[in-house]
Kinemage of the C-alpha trace (Angstrom):
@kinemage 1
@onewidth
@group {chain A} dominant
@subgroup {mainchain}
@vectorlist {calphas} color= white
{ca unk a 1} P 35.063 42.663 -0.162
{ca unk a 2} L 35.246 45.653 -2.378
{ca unk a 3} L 32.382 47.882 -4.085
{ca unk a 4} L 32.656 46.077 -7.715
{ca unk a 5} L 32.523 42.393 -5.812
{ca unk a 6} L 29.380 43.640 -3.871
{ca unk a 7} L 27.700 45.192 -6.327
{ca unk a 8} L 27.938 41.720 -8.703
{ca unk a 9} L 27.172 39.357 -5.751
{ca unk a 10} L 24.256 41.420 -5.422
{ca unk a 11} L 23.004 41.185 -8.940
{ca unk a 12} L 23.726 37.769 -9.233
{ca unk a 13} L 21.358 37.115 -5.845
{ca unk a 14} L 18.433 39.260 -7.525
{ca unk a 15} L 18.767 37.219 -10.811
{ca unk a 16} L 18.686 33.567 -9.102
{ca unk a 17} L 15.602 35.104 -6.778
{ca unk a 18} L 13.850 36.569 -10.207
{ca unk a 19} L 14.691 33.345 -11.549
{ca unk a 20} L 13.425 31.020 -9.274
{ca unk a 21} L 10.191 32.779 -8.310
{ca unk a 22} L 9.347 32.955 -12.401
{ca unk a 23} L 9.533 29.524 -12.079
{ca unk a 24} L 7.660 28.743 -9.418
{ca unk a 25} L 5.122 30.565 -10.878
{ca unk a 26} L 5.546 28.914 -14.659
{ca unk a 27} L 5.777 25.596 -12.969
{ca unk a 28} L 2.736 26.006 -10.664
{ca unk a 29} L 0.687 27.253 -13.967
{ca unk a 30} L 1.608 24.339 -15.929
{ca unk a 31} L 0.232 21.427 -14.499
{ca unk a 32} L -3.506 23.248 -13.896
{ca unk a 33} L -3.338 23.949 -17.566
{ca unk a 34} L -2.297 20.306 -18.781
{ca unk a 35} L -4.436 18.596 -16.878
{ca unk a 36} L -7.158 20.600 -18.182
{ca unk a 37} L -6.501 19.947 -21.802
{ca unk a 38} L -5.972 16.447 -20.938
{ca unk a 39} L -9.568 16.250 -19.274
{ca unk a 40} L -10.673 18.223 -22.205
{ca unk a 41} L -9.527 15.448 -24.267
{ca unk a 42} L -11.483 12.488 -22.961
{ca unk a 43} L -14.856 12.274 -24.267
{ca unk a 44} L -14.184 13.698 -27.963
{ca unk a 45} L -14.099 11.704 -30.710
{ca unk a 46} L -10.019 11.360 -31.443
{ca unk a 47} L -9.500 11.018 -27.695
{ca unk a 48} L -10.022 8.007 -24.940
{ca unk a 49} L -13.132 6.624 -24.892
{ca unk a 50} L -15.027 5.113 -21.557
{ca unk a 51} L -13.796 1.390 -22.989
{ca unk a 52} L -10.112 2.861 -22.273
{ca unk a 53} L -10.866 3.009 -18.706
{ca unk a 54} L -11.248 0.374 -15.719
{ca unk a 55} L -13.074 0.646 -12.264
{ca unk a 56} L -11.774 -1.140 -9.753
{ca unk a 57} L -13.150 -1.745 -6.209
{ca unk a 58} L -10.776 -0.903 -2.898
{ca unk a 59} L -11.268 -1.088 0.834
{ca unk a 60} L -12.074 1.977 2.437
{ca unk a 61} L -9.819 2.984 5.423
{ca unk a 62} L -13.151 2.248 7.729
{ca unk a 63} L -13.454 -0.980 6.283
{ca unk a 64} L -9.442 -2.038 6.577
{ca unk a 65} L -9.623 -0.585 9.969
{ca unk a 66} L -12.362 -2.544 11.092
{ca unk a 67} L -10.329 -5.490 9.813
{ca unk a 68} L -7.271 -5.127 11.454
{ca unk a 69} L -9.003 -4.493 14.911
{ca unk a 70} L -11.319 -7.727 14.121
{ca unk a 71} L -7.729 -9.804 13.933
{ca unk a 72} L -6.182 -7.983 16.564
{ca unk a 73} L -9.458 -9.125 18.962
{ca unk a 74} L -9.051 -12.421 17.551
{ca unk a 75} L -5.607 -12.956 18.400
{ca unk a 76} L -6.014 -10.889 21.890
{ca unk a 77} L -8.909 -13.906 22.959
{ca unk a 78} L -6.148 -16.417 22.409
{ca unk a 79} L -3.740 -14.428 24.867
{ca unk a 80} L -1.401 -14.126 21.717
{ca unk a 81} L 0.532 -10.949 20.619
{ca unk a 82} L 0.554 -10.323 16.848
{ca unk a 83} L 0.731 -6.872 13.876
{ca unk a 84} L -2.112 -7.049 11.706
{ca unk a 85} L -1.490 -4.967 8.578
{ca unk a 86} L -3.936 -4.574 6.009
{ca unk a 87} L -2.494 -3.679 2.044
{ca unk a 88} L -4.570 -2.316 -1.115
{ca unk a 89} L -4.684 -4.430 -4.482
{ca unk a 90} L -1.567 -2.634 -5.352
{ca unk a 91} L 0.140 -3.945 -2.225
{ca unk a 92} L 0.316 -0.599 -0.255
{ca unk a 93} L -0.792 -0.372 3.169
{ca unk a 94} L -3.884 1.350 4.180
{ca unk a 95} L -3.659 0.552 8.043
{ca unk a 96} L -1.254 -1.524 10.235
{ca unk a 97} L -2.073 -2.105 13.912
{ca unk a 98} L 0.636 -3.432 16.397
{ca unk a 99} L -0.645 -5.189 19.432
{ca unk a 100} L 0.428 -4.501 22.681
{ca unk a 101} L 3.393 -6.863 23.460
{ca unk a 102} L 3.552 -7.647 19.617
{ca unk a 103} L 7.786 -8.742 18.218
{ca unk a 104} L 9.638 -5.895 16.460
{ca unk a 105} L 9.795 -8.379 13.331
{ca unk a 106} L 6.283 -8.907 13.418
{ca unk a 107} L 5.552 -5.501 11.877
{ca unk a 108} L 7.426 -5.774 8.937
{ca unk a 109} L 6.466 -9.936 8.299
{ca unk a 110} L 2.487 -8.887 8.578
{ca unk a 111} L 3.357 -6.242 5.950
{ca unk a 112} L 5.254 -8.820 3.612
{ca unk a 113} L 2.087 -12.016 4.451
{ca unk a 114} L -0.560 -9.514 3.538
{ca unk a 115} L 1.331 -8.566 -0.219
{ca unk a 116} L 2.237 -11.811 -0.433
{ca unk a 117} L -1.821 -12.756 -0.546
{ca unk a 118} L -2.894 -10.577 -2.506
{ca unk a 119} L 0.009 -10.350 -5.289
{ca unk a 120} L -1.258 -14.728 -6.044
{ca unk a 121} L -5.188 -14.318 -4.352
{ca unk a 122} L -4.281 -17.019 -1.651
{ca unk a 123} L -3.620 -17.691 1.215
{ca unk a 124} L 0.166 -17.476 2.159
{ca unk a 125} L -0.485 -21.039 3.742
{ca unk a 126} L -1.324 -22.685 0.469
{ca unk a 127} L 1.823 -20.199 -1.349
{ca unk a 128} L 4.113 -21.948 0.786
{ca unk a 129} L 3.617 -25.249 -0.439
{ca unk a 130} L 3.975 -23.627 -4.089
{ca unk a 131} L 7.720 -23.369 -2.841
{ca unk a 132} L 8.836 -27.058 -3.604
{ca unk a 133} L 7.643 -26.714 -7.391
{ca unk a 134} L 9.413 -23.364 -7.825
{ca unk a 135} L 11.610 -22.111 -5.097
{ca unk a 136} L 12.846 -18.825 -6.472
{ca unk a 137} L 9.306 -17.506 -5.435
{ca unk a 138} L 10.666 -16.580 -2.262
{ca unk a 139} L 13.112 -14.086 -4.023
{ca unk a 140} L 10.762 -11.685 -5.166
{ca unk a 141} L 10.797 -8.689 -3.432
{ca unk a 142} L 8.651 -7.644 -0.747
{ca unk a 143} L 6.601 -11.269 -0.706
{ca unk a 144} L 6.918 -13.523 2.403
{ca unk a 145} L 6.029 -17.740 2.221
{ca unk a 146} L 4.678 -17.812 5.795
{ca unk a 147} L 0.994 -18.783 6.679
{ca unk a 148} L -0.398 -15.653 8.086
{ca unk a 149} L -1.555 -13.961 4.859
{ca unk a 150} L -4.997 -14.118 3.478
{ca unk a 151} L -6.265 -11.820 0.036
{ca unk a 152} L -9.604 -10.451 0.179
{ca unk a 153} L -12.181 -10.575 -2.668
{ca unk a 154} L -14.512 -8.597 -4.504
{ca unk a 155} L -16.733 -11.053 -6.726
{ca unk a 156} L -13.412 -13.313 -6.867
{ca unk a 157} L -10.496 -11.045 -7.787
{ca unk a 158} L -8.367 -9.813 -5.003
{ca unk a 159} L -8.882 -6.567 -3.887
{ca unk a 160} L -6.742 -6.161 -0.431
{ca unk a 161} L -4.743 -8.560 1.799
{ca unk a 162} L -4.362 -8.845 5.517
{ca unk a 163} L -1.491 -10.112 7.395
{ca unk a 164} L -0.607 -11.302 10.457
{ca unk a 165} L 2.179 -12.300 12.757
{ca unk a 166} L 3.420 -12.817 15.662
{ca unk a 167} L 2.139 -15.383 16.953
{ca unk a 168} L 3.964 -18.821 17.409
{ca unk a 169} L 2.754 -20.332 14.495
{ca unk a 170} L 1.524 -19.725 10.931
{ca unk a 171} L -1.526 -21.518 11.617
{ca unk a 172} L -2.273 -19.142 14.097
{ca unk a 173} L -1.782 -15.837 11.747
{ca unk a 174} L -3.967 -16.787 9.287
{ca unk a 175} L -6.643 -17.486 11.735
{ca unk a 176} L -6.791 -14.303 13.190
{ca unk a 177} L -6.360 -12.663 9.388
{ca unk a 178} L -9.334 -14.792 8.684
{ca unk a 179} L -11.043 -13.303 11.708
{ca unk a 180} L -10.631 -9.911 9.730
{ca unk a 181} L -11.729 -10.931 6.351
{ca unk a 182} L -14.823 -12.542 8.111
{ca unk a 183} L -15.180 -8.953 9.899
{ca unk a 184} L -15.357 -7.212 6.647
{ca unk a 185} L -18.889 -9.011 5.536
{ca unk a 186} L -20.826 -7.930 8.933
């Protein structure tokens, strides 16, 4: 490599360094100073009031913790081997528990029972027979028609869902997701 090659590699390193570091530094200044004209917004006159906003109520990780294990002991004093997962109003999980013993597909199924509740507010049981009036509710993604999956509720509205599986029957599953929902009032 000669002197004239060098000497431009060189500069063109110190340029993409300057470069990048000025905007790490622009980018990282940025956000702090949107966010504070945005919060500077709310609460004026010409900007979003209180009525624009919503509260909604979610389980704590305690709380869907406390579920899952309540399932898990459930399905444990029937000698049976099942995943409990437990998902947010939104459908994402907070906690899933796998039982000792429990069927790789079980993780994923207790996952899909548990959206599947609380995306309709019922119990995957009662969803299933939904199926003969309209069967492409099966194709939506994520949702599984097994019993297994129960929604719980906050003054009626669904606010997390647990689901279970594993064991050898649907019945079963929704039992010991029962068991958890029935955990969460003690």
């Amino acid at each position: 490599m000669n002197t004239r090659t060098r000497v431009l590699t060189g500069t063109a390193l110190a340029v993409a360094l300057g470069a990048g570091a000025f905007g790490a530094v622009s980018a990282s200044a940025t956000p702090a100073s949107t966010t504070a004209q945005a919060a500077a917004v709310v609460g004026k006159k010409d900007g979003p009031s209180d009525k624009d906003f919503t509260t909604t109520t979610h389980l704590t990780v305690d709380a869907a913790t406390r579920a899952a294990q309540a399932a898990l002991k459930a399905a444990a004093a029937e000698n049976q081997k099942v995943t409990v997962a437990v998902v947010d109003r939104n459908g994402n999980t907070i906690v899933t528990l796998r039982g000792d013993g429990a069927g790789p597909q079980s993780y994923e199924s207790a996952q899909r029972k548990a959206f599947t509740a609380v995306s309709w507010n019922a119990p995957t049981s009662v969803l299933v027979g939904r199926l003969a009036q309209t069967p492409n509710l099966k194709d939506i993604p994520g949702t599984l028609f097994l019993g297994g999956g129960t929604p719980v509720q906050a003054n009626g509205a669904p606010v997390a869902g647990i689901g279970v599986a594993g064991a050898p029957s649907g019945d079963l599953d929704e039992k010991f997701a029962k068991a958890g929902v029935d955990a969460l009032g003690k």
